[in-house]
C-alpha positions as CSV (number, residue, x, y, z in Angstrom):
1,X,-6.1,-1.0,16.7
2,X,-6.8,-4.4,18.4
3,X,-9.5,-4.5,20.7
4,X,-8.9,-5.5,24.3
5,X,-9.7,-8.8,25.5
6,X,-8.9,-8.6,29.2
7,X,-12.1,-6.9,30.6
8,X,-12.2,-8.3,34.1
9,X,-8.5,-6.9,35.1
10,X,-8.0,-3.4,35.9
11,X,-5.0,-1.0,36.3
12,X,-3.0,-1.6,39.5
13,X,-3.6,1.8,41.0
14,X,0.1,2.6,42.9
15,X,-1.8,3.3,46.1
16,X,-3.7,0.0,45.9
17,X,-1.0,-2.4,45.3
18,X,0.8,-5.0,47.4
19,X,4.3,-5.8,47.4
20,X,5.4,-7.0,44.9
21,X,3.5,-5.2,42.7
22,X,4.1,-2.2,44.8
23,X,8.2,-2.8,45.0
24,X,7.8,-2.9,40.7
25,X,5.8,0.3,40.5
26,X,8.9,1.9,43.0
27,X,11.2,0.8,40.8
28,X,9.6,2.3,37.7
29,X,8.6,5.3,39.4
30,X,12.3,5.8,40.3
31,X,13.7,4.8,36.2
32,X,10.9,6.8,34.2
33,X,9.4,9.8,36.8
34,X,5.8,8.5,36.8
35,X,3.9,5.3,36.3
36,X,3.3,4.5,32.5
37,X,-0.5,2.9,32.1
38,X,1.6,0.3,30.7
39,X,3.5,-0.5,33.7
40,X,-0.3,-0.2,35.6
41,X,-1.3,-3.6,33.7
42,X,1.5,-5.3,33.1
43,X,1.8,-5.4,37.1
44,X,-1.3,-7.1,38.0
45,X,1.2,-10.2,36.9
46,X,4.2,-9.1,38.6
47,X,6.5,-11.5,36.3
48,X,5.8,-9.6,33.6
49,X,6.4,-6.2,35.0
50,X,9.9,-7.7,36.6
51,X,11.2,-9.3,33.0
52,X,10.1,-6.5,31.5
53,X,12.6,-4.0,33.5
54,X,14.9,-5.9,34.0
55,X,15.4,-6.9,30.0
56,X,14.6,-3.9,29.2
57,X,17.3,-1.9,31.6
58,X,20.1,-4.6,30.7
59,X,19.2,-3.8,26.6
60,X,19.4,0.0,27.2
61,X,23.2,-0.8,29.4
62,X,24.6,-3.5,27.4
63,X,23.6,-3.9,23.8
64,X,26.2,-2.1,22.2
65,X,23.7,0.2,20.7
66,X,24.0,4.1,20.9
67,X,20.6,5.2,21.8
68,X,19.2,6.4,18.5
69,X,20.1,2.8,17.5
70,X,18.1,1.4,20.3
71,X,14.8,3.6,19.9
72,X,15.3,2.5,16.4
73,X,15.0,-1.3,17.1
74,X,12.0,-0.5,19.4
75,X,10.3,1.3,16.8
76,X,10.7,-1.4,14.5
77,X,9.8,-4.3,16.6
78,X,6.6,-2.1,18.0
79,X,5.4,-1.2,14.3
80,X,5.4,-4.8,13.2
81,X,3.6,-5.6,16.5
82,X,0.9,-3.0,15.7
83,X,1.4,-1.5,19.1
84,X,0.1,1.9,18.8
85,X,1.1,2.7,23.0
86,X,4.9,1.7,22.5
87,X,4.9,3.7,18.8
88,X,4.1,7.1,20.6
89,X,5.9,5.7,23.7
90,X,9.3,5.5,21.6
91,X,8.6,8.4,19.5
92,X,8.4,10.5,21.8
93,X,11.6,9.3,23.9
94,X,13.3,9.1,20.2
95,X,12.6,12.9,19.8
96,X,13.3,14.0,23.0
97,X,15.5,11.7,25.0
98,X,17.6,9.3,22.1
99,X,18.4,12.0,19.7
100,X,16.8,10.2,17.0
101,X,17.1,12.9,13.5
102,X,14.0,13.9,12.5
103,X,14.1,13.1,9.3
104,X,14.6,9.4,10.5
105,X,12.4,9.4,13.0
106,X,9.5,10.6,10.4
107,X,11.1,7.9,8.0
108,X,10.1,5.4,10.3
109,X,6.9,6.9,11.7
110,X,5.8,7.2,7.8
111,X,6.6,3.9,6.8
112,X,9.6,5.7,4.0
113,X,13.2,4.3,3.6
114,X,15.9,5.5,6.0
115,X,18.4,7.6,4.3
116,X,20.6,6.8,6.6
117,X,22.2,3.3,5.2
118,X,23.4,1.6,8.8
119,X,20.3,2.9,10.4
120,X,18.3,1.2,7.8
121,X,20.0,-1.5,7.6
122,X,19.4,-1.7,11.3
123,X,15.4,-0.9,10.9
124,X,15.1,-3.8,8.1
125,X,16.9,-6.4,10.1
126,X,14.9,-6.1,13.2
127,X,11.5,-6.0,11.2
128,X,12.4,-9.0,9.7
129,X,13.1,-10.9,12.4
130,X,9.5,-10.2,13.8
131,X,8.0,-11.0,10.5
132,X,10.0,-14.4,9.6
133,X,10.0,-15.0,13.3
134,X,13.3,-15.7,14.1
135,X,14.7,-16.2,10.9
136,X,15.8,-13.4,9.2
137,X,16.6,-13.6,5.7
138,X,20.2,-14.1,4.6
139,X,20.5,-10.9,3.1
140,X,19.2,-8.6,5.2
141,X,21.4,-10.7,7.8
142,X,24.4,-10.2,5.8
143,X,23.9,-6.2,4.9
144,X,23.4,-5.5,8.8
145,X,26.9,-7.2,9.6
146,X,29.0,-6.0,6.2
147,X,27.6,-2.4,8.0
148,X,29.3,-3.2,10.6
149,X,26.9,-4.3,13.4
150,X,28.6,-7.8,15.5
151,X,27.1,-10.7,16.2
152,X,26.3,-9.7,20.0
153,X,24.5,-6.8,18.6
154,X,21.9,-9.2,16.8
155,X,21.1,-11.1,19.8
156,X,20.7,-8.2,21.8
157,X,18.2,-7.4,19.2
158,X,16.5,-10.7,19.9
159,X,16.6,-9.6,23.8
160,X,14.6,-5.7,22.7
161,X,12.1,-8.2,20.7
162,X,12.4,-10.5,24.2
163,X,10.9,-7.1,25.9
164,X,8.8,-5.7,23.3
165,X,6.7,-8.7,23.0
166,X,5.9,-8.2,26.6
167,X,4.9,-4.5,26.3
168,X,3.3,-4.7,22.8
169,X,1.4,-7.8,23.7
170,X,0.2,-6.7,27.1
171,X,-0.7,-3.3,25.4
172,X,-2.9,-5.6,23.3
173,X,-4.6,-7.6,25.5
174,X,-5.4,-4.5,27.7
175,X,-5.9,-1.8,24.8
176,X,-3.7,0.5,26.7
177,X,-4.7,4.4,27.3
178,X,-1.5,6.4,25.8
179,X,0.2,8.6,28.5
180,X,-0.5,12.4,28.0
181,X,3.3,12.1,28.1
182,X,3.7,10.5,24.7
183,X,0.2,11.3,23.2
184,X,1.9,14.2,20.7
185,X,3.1,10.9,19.0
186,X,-0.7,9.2,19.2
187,X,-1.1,6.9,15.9
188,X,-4.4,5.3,15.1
């Protein structure tokens, strides 16, 4: 676990904050049913907050991935990130919301192979574009589109690492309390 390095900066408590930040915190209020601690410090700079949902919304519409697909790339591109907050966020939304199988969802969370060849496939491409930073290797590029995946799907995997960069990093800098919602899926 990284240790924060924003000490001065505090939460944006929702009955404290000024528009904008209190137009964002709506807004989330309204997508997810209460206001993650994530959302509480990425607001303090409205941008981020904004970006954020907006990138975030527009992956979860438009990126041609079912939604166990999609927890899967966020699992991926938060476990390279060593974000311990999105890991338990997304596990728990895999479990309960995506309908992520089990046995894939402890594949990931365990750091084992995905049975599952197209979801792994998906899993190994996204990891390595965080780790070669944009340039994943040839064949891990070529396995994820003789699976079947399209070119549009990759760079909406490039928009989820767009979004999870924001979250993970801010996470970072603020060493982020995990919500009581997601804390059955706590790593450390």
């Amino acid at each position: 676990m990284f240790s924060p390095y924003i000490k001065s900066l505090k939460a944006i408590d929702y009955d404290s904050a000024q528009n904008p930040q209190r137009e964002l915190l709506d807004t989330a209020l309204n997508q997810v049913g209460f206001i993650p601690n994530m959302y509480s410090n990425m607001v303090n700079v409205p941008a981020i907050l904004s970006t954020y949902l907006h990138g975030y919304s527009a992956f979860r519409k438009y990126s041609g991935f079912s939604p166990t697909e999609q927890e899967i790339i966020f699992l991926a591109i938060s476990q390279v990130n060593d974000c311990n907050y999105c890991i338990a966020a997304h596990s728990t939304l895999a479990d309960k919301v995506s309908g992520v199988p089990k046995d894939v969802l402890n594949s990931i969370r365990t750091a084992q192979p995905i049975n599952d060849e197209k979801l792994r496939a998906l899993f190994e491409l996204t990891q390595d574009i965080i780790i070669r930073h944009g340039q994943p290797s040839y064949d891990k590029v070529k396995t994820f589109f003789d699976i079947g995946y399209s070119e549009l799907q990759l760079l909406n995997i490039i928009l989820a690492t767009s979004v999870k960069v924001l979250s993970n990093y801010t996470n970072h800098a603020f060493g982020t309390e995990i919500d009581t919602q997601f804390s059955k899926y706590r790593v450390d």
